[in-house]
N, C-alpha and C positions, 0 to 999 in steps of 0.2 A: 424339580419334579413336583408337580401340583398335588395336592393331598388326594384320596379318592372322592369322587362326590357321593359317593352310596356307602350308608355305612356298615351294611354286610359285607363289605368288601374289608374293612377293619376288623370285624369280628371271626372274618376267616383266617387271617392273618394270625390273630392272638389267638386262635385255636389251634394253629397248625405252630405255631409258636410253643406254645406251654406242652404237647407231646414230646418234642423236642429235646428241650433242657428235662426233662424228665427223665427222658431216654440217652442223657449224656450224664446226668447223676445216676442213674443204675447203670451206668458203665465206666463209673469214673475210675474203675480197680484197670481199666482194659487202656481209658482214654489217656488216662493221665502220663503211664509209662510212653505210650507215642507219640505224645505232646512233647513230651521232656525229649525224647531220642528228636525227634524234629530242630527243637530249640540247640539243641546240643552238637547238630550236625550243620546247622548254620553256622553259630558260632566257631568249629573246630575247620570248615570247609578252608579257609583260605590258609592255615595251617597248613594245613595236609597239600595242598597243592602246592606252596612253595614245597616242602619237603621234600614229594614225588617230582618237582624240575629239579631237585638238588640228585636224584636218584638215589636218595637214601631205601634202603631193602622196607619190604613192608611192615615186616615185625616191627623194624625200628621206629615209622612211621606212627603204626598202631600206639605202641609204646609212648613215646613223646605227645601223642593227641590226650592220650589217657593222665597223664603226666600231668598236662596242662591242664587238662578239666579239671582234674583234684585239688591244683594249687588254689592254696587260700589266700585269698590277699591280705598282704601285714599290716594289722594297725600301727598309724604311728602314733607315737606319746611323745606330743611334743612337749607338755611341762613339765613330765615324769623322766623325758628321756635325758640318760647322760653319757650317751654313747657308747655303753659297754655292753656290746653284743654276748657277751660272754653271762650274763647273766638271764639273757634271753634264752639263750640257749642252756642254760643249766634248768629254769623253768621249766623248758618246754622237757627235757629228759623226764624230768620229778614230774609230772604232769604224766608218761608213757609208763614210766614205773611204776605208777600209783594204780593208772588204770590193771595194767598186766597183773600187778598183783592183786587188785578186786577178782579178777574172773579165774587166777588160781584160787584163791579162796572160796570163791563161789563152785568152782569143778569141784572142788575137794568136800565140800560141804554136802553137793547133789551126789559124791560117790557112797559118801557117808550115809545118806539119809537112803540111799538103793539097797546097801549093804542090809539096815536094818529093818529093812523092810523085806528082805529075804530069810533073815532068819526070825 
């Protein structure tokens, strides 16, 4: 494609340009969630269609897409690792316990500070 020869024909461009992205950053609270459901539905499509020719029921369907998009993928440690999954897994426990019990402390804290502020 040859460039334009007039070059109001560039300046209309870059004018109708800069409106634009202007108008995609004051609506990146709107764009962004249907950007992501887009990306998320390519990637999960050929999932779900094997699934649906296996005629697994829909819930279950729904279920395993959702499944699959949360999995994290595992780092490996390969000079660190010595094959005992069992440590991995006591980790990841102490890591679920530690969080659970920050946010009972944290509820119990916010009941407290409502409490004193009532009387």
């Amino acid at each position: 494609m040859p460039p334009p020869s007039e070059l109001s024909t560039v300046f209309l461009g870059g004018l109708f340009l800069l409106p634009m992205l202007a108008a995609v950053y004051a609506g990146r609270e709107i764009v962004l969630p249907v950007v992501l459901a887009f990306v998320l539905h390519l990637l999960l499509a050929p999932a779900l269609r094997v699934l649906e020719r296996l005629r697994a029921p829909a819930n279950a369907r729904n279920v395993l897409s959702i499944a699959e998009a949360l999995q994290t993928p595992r780092q490996e440690q390969d000079d660190h690792h010595d094959g005992n999954d069992a440590d991995d897994a006591d980790s990841t426990v102490t890591v679920a316990v530690s969080i659970a019990a920050e946010s009972a402390t944290e509820a119990a804290e916010k009941e407290d500070h409502e409490k004193d502020e009532e009387d």
